[in-house]
N, C-alpha and C positions, 0 to 999 in steps of 0.2 A: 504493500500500500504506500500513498506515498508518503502521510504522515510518519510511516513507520523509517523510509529513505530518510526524509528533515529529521528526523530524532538522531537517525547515525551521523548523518551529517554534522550533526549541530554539536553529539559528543565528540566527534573527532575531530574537530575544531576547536572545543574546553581544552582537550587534553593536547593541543597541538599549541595555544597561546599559553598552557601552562607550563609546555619546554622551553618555550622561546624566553621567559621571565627571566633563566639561569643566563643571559648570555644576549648578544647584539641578534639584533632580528628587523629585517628590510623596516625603512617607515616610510611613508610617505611622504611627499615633499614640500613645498614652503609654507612654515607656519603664517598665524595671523599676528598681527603686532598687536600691543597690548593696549591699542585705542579701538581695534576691531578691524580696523583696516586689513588688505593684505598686505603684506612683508612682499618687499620687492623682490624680485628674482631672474634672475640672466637667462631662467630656463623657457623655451616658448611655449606656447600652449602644444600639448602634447608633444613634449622634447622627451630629451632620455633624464629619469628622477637623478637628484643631486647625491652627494655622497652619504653612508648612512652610517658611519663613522661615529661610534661614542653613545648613539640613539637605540632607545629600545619602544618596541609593542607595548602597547598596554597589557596587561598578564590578566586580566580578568575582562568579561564581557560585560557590557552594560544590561540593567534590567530593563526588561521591556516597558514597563512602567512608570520607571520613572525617566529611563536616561543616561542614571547615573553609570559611573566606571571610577576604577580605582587607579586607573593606568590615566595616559595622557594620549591623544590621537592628534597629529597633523595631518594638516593638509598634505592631497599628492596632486603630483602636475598633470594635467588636462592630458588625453589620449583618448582615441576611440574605442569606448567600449559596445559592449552589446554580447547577443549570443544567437546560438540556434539550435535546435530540432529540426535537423533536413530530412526529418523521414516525416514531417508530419506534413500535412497539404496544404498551399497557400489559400487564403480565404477567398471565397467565393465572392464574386460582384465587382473584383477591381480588374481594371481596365489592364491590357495585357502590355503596358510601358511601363507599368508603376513598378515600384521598387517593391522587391519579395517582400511577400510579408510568409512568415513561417512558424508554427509551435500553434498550439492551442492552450497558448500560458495567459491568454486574457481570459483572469477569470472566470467558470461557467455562470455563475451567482455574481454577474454584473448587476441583477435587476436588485440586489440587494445594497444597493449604493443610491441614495435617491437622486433622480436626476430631473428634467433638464438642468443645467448647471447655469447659474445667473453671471457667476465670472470664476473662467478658470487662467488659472496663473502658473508659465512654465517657468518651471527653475532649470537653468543649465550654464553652459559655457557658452563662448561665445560661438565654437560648430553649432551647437543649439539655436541659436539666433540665425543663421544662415539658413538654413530651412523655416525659420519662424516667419522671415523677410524673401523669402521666397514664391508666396503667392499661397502660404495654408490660409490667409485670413480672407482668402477668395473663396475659399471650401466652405469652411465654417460662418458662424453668425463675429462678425470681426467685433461688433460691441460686447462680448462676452468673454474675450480672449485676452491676452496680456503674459507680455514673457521677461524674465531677467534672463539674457545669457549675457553672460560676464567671461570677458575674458582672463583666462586663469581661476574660474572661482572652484574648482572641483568639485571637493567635497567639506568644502569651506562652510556650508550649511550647516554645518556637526555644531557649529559651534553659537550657541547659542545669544553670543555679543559681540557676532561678526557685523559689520558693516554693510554684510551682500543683502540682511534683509530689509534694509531701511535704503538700497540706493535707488536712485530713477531707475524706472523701466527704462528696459534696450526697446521694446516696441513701441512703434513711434506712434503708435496711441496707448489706452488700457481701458481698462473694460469700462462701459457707459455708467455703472452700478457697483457698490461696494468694492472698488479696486484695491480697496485697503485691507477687505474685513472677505477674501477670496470664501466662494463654498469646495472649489476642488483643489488641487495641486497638482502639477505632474512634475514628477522631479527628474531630473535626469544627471546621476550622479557620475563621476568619472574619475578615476584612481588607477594610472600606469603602474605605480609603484608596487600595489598588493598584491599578493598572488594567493591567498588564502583565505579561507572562510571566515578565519578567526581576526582577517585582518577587517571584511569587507564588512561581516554584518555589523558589528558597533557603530560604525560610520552610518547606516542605514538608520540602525536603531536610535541614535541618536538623532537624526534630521527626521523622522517620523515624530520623536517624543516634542523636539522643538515647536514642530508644524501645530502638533497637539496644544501644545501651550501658547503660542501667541497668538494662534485663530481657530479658535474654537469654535468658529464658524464651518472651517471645513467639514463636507461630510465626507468624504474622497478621497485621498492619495494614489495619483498612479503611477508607479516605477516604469523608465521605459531606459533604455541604453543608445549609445551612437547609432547611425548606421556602418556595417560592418564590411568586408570582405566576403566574398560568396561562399556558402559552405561555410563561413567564419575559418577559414585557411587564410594564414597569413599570407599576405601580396608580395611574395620573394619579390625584387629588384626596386620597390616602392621609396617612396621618399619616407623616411622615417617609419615602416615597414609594423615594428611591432608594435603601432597603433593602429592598423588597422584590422585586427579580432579583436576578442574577447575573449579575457580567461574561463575556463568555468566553472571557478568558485565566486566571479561574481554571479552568475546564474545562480547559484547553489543561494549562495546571501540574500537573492532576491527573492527565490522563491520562501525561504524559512521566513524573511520579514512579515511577506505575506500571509503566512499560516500565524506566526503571531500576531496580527490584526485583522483577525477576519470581517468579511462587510465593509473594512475600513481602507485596506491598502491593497492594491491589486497590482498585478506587475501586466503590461502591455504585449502586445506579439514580437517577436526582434526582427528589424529590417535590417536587410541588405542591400548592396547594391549590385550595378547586374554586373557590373566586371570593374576589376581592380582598374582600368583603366580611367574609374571613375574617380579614382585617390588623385589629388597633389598632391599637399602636404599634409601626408594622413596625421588626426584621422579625417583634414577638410579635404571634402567632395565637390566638385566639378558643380557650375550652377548649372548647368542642364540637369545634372544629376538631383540638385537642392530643388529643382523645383519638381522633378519628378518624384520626390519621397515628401513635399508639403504637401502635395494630392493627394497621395495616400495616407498619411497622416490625418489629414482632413476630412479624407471617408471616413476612413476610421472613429474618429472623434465625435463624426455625425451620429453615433449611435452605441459609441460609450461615455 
């Protein structure tokens, strides 16, 4: 079952941040400075993570509840993430340009999330925004919509007195209605530097517990990741190459998130794109490309 999969999952990730405690273990990369802002850094969005030299993991996971952790998490640098199920069927009604959509990981129990949504508000980076300004707010109802992507903000959300949740929207409107006091979320979180369960879900768990606390208004949370590599095979020969998949322990992260919020947090289908030819400077995609994954995005949105 799969609950019975997330339970292993989820212990072999305890006992996997509980080796890492004895000794240095990858972190991800540039903190926030202690006004909230982000802390500058030479690395570009989705560059290669800085040294990890002297730095440790947090050794305990956060409760779901409230947040909290005993350990400390930073921020990691912008990469394309995402995932896939290539054995599962792309979804029926989208037009046969659009960018794959694969997995039957959006929730089946969508209809338990209330919707229409009055304003939903994307969190991401600034790849995020590049499909935001692509032509999805032609799909959707545009007065309902509203996006941060920030450049470099990753998983900068974790942190509860970061600056990303108070700055201007990147979308050059926001919603007509409560742009402040949002009813959904989709977040779109992104961490080159992690490679583990134990690293990815606290990051999760903690921008879920945030969202929880400072809009309470939300009824929704949707997890969704970059657009990916085909297959989610890495683009041999690509410009900065290992940003274009995704590991899959952040799939594993995502879905446990989910099962710990049920009705409340859902994780999305994972897009592709249709050929590596569509990377520059992974994990950004080609605006041909950016606008052919805003339309499907925007189906999609139409009816989660």
């Amino acid at each position: 079952m799969v609950i019975d999969r997330l339970s292993l999952i989820f212990v072999a990730a305890t006992v996997q941040v509980a080796a890492c405690s004895s000794g240095d273990a990858p972190t991800p990369g540039s903190p926030m400075s202690s006004s909230g802002q982000e802390a500058t850094s030479p690395i570009a969005e989705g560059g290669s993570p800085p040294s990890t030299s002297g730095t440790t993991v947090a050794s305990t996971l956060p409760n779901a509840s409230s947040g909290a952790s005993t350990g400390t998490m930073v921020a990691a640098p912008d990469a394309g993430i995402g995932a896939v199920d290539s054995a599962a069927p792309s979804m029926s009604g989208m037009d046969t340009d659009a960018a794959s959509i694969v997995g039957p990981d959006a929730a089946a129990d969508d209809a338990a999330a209330p919707g229409p949504f009055v304003c939903s508000w994307v969190l991401g980076i600034h790849t995020t925004q590049e499909w935001f300004q692509a032509g999805f707010l032609n799909v959707v109802d545009p007065t309902r919509w509203e996006a941060s992507g920030i450049e470099s903000a990753q998983f900068g959300w974790q942190d509860a007195n970061s600056g990303l949740w108070t700055q201007a929207f990147s979308s050059a409107t926001s919603c007509a209605k409560n742009a402040r006091t949002p009813d959904r979320i989709v977040f779109c979180g992104v961490d080159s530097a992690s490679t583990t369960v134990a690293q990815f879900l606290p990051e999760y768990v903690k921008v879920v517990n945030n969202i929880k606390t400072k809009f309470p208004s939300v009824k929704r949370i949707d997890l969704m990741t970059l657009a990916r590599a085909p297959g989610d095979k890495e683009c041999i020969g690509a410009n900065r190459s290992g940003s274009s998949y995704i590991k899959a322990a952040q799939d594993d992260a995502i879905a446990m998130t989910v099962a710990m919020y049920p009705g409340f947090v859902f994780s999305t289908p994972k897009w592709e794109v249709q050929s590596c030819a569509d990377f520059g400077l992974c994990p950004h995609i080609s605006l041909a490309a950016n606008m052919t994954l805003a339309k499907t995005l925007g189906t999609y949105f139409l009816t989660h």
